[in-house]
TIMARVEX-900160 format. One line per 2 residues: number of its first residue (from 1); their letters; for each residue x, y, z of N, C-alpha, C, O. Coordinates in steps of 0.05 Angstrom, whole numbers, plus 5000, padded with zeros to 4 digits. Layout:
NUM) A) X,Y,Z,X,Y,Z,X,Y,Z,X,Y,Z ~ ...
! end
This chain:
1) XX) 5017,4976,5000,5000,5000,5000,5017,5025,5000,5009,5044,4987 ~ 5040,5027,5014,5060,5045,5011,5075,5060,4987,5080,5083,4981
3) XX) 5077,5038,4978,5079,5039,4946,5067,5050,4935,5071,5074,4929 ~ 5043,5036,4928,5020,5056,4915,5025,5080,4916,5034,5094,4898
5) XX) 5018,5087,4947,5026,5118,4957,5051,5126,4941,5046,5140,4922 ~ 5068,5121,4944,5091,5139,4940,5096,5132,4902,5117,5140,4892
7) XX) 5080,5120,4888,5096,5115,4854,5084,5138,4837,5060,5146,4839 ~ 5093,5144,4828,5089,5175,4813,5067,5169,4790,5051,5186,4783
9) XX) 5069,5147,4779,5034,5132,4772,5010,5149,4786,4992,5162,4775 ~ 5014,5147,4812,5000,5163,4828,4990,5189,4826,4967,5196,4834
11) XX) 5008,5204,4813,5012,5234,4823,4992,5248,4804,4980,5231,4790 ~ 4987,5275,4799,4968,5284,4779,4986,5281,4750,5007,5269,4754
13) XX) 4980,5290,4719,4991,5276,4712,5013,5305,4700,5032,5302,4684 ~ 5001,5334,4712,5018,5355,4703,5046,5355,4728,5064,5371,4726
15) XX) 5044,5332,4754,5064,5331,4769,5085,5318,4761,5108,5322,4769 ~ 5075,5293,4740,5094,5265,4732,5126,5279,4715,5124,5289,4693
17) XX) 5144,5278,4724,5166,5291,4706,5166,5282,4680,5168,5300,4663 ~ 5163,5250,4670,5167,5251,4641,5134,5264,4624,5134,5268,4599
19) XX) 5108,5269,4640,5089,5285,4631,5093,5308,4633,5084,5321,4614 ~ 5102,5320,4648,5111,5352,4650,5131,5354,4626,5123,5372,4611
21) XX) 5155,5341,4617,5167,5345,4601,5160,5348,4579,5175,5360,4563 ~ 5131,5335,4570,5114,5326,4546,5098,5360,4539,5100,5378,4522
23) XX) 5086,5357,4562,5067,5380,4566,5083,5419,4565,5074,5439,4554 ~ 5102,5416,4579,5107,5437,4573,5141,5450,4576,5150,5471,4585
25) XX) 5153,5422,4562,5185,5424,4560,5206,5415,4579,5201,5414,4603 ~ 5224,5410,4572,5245,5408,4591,5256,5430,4612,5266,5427,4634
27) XX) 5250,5448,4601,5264,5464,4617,5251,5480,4646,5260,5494,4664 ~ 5232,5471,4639,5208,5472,4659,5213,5452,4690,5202,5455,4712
29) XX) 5232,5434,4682,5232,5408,4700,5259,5418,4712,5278,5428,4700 ~ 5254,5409,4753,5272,5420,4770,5292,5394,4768,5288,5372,4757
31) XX) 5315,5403,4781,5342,5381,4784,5340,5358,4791,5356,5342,4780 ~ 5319,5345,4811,5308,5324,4814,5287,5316,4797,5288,5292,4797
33) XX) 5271,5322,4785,5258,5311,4768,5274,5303,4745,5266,5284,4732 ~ 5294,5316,4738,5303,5306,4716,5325,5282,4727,5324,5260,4716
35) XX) 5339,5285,4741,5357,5266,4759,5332,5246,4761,5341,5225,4752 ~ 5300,5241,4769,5280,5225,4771,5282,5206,4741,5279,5181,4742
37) XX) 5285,5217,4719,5274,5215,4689,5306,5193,4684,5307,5173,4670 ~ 5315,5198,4689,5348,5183,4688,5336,5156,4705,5329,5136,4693
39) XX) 5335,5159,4720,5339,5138,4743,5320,5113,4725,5329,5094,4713 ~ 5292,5123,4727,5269,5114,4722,5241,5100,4744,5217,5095,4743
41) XX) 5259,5099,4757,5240,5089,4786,5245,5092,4816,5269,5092,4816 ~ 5239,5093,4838,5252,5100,4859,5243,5073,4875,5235,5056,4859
43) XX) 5243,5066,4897,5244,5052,4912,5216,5039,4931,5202,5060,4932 ~ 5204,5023,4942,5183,5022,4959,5172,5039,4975,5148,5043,4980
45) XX) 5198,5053,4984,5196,5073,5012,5186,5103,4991,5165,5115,4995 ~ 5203,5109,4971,5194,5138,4960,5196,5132,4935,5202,5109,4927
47) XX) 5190,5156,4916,5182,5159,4894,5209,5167,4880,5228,5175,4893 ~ 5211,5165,4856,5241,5169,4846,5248,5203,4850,5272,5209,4848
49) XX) 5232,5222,4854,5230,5242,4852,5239,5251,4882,5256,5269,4882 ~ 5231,5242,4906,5241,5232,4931,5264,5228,4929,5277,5247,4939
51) XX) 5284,5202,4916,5302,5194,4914,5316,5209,4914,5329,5216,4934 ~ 5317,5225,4875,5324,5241,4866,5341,5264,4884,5364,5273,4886
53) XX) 5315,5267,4896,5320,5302,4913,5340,5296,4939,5351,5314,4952 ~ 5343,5265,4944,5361,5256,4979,5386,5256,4963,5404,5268,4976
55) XX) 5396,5244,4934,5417,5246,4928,5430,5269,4918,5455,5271,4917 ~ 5410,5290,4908,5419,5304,4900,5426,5327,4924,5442,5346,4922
57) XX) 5410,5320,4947,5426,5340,4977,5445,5333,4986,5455,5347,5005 ~ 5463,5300,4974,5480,5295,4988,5511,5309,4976,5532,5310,4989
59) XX) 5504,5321,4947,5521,5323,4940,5521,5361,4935,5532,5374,4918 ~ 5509,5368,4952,5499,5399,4959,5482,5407,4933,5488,5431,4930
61) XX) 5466,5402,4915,5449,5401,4895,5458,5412,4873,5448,5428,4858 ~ 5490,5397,4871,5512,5415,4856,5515,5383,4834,5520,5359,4840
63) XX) 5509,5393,4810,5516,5366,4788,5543,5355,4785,5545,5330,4782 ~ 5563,5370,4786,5585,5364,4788,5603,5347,4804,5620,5330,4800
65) XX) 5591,5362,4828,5593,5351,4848,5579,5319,4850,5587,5302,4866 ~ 5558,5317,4833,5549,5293,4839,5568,5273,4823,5576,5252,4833
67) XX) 5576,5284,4791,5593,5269,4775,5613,5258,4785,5621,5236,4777 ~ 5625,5271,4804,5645,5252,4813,5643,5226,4831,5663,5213,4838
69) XX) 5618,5220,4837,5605,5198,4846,5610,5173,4837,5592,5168,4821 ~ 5625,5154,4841,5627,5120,4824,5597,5106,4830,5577,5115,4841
71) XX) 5600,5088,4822,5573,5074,4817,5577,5061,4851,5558,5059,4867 ~ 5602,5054,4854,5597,5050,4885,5590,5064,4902,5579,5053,4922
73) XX) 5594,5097,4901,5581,5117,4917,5549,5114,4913,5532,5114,4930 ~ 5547,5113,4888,5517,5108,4882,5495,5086,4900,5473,5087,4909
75) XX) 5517,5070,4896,5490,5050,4898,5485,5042,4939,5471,5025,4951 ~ 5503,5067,4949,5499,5063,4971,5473,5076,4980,5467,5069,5003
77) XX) 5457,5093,4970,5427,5096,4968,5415,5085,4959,5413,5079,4935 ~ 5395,5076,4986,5370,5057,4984,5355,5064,4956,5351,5087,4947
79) XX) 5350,5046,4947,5332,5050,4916,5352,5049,4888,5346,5046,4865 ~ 5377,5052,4900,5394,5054,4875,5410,5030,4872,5423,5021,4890
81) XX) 5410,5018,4846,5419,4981,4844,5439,4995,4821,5441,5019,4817 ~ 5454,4977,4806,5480,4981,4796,5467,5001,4756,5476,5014,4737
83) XX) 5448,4992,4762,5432,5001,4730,5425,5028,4734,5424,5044,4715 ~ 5418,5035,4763,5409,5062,4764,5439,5072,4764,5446,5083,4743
85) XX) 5448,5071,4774,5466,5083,4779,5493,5089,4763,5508,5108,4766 ~ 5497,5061,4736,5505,5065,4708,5496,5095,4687,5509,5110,4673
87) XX) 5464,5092,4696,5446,5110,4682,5451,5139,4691,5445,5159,4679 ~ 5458,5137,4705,5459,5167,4721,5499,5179,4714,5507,5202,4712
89) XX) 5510,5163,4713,5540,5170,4710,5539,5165,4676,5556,5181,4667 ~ 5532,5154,4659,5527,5156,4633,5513,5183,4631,5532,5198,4627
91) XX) 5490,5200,4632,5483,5214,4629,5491,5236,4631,5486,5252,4614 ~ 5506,5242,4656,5526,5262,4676,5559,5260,4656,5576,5275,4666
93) XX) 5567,5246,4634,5588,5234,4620,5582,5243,4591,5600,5247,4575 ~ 5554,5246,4585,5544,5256,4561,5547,5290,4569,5560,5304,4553
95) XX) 5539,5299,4585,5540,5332,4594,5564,5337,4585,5570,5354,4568 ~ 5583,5319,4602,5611,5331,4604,5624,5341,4568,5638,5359,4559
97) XX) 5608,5315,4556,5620,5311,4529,5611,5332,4514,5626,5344,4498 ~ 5578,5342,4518,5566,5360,4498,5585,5392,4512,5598,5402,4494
99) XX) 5588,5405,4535,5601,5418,4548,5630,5420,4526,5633,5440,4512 ~ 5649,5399,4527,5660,5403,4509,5670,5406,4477,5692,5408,4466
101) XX) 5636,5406,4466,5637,5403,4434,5632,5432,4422,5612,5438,4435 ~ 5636,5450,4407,5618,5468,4394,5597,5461,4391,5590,5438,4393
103) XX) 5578,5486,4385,5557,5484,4379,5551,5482,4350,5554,5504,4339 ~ 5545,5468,4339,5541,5474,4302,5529,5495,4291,5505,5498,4294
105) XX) 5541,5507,4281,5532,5531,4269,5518,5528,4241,5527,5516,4222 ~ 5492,5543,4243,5468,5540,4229,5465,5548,4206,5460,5571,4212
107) XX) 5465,5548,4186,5467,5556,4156,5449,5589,4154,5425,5582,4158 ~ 5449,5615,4151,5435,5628,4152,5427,5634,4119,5445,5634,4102
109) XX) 5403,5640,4114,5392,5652,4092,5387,5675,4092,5376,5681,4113 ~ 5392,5697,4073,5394,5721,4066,5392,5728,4036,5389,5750,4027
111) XX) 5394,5697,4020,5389,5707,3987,5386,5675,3974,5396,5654,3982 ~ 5367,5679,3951,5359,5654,3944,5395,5642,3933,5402,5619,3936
113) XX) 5403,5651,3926,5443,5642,3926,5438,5621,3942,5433,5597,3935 ~ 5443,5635,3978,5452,5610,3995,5427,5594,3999,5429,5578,4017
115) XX) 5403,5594,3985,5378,5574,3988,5392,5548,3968,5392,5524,3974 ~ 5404,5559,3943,5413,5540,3924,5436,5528,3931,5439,5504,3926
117) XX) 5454,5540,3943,5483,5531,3951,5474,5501,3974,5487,5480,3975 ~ 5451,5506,3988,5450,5496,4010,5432,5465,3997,5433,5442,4005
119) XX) 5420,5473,3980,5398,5452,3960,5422,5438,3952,5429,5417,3964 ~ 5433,5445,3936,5440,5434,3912,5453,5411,3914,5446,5390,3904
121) XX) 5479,5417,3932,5479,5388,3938,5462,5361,3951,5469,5337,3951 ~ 5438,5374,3961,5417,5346,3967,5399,5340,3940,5393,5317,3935
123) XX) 5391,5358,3925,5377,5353,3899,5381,5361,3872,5366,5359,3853 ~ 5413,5376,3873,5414,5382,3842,5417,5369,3820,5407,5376,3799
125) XX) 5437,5339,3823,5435,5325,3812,5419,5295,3822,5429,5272,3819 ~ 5396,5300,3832,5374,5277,3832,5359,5264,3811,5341,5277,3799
127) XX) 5362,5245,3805,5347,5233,3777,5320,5233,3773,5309,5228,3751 ~ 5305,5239,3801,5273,5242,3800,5269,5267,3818,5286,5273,3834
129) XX) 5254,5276,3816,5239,5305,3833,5237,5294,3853,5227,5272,3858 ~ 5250,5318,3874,5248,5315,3898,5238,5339,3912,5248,5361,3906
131) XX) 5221,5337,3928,5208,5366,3942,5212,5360,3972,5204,5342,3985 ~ 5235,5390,3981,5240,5390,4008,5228,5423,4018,5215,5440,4005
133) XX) 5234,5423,4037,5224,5440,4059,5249,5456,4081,5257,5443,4101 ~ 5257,5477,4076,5273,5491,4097,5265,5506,4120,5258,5528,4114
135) XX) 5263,5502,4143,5248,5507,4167,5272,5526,4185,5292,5520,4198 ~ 5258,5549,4178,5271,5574,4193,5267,5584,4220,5247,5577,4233
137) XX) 5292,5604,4231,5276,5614,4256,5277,5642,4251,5283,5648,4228 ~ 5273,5659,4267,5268,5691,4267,5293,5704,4248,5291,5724,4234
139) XX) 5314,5690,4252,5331,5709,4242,5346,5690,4225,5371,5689,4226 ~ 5334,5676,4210,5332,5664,4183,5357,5639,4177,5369,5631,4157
141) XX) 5357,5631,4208,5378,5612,4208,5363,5587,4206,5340,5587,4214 ~ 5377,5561,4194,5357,5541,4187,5357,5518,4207,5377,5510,4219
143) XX) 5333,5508,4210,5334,5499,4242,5322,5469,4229,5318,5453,4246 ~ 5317,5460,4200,5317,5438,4197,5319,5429,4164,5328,5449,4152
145) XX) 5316,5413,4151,5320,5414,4125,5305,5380,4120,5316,5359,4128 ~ 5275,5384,4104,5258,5359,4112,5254,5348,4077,5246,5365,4062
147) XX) 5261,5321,4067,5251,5314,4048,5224,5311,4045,5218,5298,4065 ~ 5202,5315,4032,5170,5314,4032,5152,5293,4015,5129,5284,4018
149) XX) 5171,5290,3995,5163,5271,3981,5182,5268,3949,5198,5285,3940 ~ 5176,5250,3942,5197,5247,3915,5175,5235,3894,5152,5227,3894
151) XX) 5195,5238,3878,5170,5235,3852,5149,5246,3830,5132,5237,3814 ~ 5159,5272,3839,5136,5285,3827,5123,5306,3842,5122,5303,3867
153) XX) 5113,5326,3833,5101,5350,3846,5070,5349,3844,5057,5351,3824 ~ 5056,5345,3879,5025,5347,3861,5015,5342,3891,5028,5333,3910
155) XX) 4986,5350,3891,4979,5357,3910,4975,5331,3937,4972,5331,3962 ~ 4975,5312,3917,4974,5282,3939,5004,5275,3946,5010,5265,3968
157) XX) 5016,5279,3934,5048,5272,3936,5062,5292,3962,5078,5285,3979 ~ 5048,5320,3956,5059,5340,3980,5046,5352,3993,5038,5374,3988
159) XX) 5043,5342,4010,5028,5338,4042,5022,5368,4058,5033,5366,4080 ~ 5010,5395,4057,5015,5411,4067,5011,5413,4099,5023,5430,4112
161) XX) 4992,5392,4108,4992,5385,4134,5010,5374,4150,5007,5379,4174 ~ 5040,5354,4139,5061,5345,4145,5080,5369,4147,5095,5374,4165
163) XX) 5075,5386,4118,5104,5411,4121,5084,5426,4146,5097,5441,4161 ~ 5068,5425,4150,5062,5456,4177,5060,5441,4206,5065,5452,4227
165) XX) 5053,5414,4203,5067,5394,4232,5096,5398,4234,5105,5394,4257 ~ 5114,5404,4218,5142,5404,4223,5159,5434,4230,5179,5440,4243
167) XX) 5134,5451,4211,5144,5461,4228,5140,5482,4246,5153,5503,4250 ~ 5111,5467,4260,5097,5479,4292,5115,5465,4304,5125,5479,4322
169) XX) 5130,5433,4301,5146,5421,4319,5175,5442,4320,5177,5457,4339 ~ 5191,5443,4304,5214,5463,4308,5204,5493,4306,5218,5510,4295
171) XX) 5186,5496,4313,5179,5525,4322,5182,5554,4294,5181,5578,4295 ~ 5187,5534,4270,5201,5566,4252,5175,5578,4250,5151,5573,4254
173) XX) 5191,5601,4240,5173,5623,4238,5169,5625,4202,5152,5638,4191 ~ 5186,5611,4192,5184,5621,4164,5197,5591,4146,5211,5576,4159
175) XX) 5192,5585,4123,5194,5567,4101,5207,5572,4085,5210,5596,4080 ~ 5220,5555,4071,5220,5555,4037,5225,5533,4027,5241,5518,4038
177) XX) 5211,5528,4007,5205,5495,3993,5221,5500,3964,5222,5523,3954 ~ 5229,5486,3957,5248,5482,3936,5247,5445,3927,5247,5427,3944
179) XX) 5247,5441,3891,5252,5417,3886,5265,5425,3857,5269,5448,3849 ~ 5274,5395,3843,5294,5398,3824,5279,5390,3798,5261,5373,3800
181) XX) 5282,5398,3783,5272,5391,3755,5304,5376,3731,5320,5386,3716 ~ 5298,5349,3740,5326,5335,3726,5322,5344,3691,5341,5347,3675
183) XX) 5298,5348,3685,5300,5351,3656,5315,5371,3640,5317,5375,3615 ~ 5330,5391,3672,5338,5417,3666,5324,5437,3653,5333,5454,3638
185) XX) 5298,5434,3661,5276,5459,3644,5272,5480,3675,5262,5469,3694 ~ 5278,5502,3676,5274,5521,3702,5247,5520,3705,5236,5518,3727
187) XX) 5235,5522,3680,5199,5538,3672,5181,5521,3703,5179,5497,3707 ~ 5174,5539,3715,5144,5523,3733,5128,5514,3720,5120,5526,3700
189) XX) 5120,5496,3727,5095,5486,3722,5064,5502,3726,5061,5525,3733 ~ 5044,5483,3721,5017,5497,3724,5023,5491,3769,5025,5504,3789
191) XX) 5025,5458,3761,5029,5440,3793,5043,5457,3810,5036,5461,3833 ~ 5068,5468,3796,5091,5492,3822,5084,5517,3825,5092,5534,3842
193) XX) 5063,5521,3803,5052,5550,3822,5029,5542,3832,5019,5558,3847 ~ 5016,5519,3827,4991,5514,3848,5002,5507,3879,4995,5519,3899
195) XX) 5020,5487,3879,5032,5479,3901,5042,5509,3924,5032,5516,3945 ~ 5061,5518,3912,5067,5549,3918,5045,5558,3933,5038,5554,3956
197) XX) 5033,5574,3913,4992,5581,3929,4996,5575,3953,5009,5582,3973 ~ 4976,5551,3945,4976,5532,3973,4987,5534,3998,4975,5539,4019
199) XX) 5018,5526,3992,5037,5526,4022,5037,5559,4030,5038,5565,4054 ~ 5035,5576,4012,5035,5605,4020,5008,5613,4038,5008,5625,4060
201) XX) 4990,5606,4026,4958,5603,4040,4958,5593,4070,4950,5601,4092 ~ 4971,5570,4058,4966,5555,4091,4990,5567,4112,4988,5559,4135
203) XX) 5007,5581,4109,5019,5592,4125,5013,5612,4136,5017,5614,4160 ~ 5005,5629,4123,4993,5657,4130,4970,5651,4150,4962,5670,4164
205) XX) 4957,5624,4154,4943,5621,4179,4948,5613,4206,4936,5615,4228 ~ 4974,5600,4196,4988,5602,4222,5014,5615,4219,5031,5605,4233
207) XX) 5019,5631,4206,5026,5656,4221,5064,5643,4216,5081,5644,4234 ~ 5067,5633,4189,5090,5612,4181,5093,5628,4156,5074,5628,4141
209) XX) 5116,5642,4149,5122,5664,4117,5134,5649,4100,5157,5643,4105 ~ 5124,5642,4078,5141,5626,4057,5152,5647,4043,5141,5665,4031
211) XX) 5185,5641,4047,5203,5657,4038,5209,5652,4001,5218,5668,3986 ~ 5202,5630,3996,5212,5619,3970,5205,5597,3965,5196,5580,3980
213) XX) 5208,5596,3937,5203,5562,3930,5226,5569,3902,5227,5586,3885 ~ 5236,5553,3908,5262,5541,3882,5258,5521,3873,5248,5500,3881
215) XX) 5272,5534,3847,5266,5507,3821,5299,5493,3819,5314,5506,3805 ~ 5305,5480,3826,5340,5467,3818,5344,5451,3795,5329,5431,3792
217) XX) 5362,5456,3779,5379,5444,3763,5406,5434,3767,5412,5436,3791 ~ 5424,5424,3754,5446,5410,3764,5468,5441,3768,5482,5444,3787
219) XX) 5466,5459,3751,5477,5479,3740,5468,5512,3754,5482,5532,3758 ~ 5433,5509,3759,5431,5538,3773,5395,5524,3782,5388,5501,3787
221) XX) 5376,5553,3781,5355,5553,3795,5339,5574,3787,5346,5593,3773 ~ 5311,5567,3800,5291,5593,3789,5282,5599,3813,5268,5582,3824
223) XX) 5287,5623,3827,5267,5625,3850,5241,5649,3848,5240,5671,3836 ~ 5220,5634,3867,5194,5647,3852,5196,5673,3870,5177,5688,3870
225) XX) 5216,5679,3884,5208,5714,3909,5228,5732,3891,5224,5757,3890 ~ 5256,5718,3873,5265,5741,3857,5245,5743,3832,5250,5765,3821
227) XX) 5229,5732,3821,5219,5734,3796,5188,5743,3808,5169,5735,3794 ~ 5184,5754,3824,5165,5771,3840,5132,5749,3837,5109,5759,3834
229) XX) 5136,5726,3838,5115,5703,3830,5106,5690,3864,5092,5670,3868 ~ 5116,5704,3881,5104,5694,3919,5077,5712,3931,5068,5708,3953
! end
């Protein structure tokens, strides 16, 4: 019955750390809850979140301080067996590692140039049409780069509900769709200015700016925002 009481199953479900994390981010979640989310479970007596918070006072609620912890320091708290305690110095080992890497620096857009520079090598020389998606943030750096479909341009093939799920998920504020025409003909189609429309339409409702849509060839490109066609 104790149990019961104390398993985070229990708890409401905006208290649960890996539902809080769901609901409204990581960064939202305190030092023990996330030290909780590592572990994965706490013990009979308390809840991992319990746990969490006794180990993390032992080591003054300082992470570092906890890193230097061996798995034998670990596992001398009740609730903690050699797996939790692997999990928790693997994780605390990944910090250390990202701490020491650069950060990757983001491709920025400023002219359909670096839209093509940045294409070209994923679709200039493709043997079938390929339609991708560049997912921007405020200040026009690219926060993802999504293939959408291959094969052909047309309204079943490219999904406008998939490109604006991707990108409500990375948060951009702004687009540009670009595919290749292997036949080497620049000319749009009737399909690439209907498609165009469209993704322009549906953004403007949520509040998502399609910067461009490019046409690629092996050799150069047509974009529809210099040829005043957006």
């Amino acid at each position: 019955m104790l149990y019961q009481q104390k398993s985070i199953k229990n708890w409401a479900e905006d208290d649960r750390p890996r539902e809080k994390m769901l609901l409204k981010g990581q960064r939202i979640l305190s030092d023990s809850e996330l030290l909780a989310i590592i572990m994965g479970s706490g013990s009979r007596e308390e809840s991992a979140v319990e746990l969490a918070k006794r180990i993390l006072n032992s080591v003054g609620n300082n992470w570092n301080n906890l890193s230097q912890l061996t798995v034998k320091d670990l596992c001398k708290f009740k609730g903690v067996g050699e797996a939790k305690a692997i999990s928790i110095i693997t994780a605390l080992e990944i910090g250390k590692r990202r701490a020491l890497q650069d950060f990757p620096e983001r491709p920025k857009i400023v002219s359909s140039k670096d839209s093509f520079q940045l294409l070209h090598g994923l679709i200039g020389d493709a043997p079938i049409e390929e339609f991708w998606v560049l997912y921007l943030n405020q200040g026009n750096f690219v926060l993802k780069k999504e293939q959408i479909s291959k094969g052909g341009i047309n309204q079943t093939a490219v999904d406008l509900r998939i490109i604006m799920k991707i990108a409500l998920e990375e948060r951009a504020t702004s687009i540009l769709i670009a595919h290749n025409h292997p036949s080497g003909n620049l000319k749009p189609s009737k399909a690439d200015i209907e498609i165009t429309r469209k993704i322009k339409e549906a953004g403007k409702i949520m509040d998502i700016e399609l910067l461009d849509h490019l046409i690629l060839t092996q050799k150069t490109y047509f974009s529809f925002a210099d040829e005043g066609m957006l």
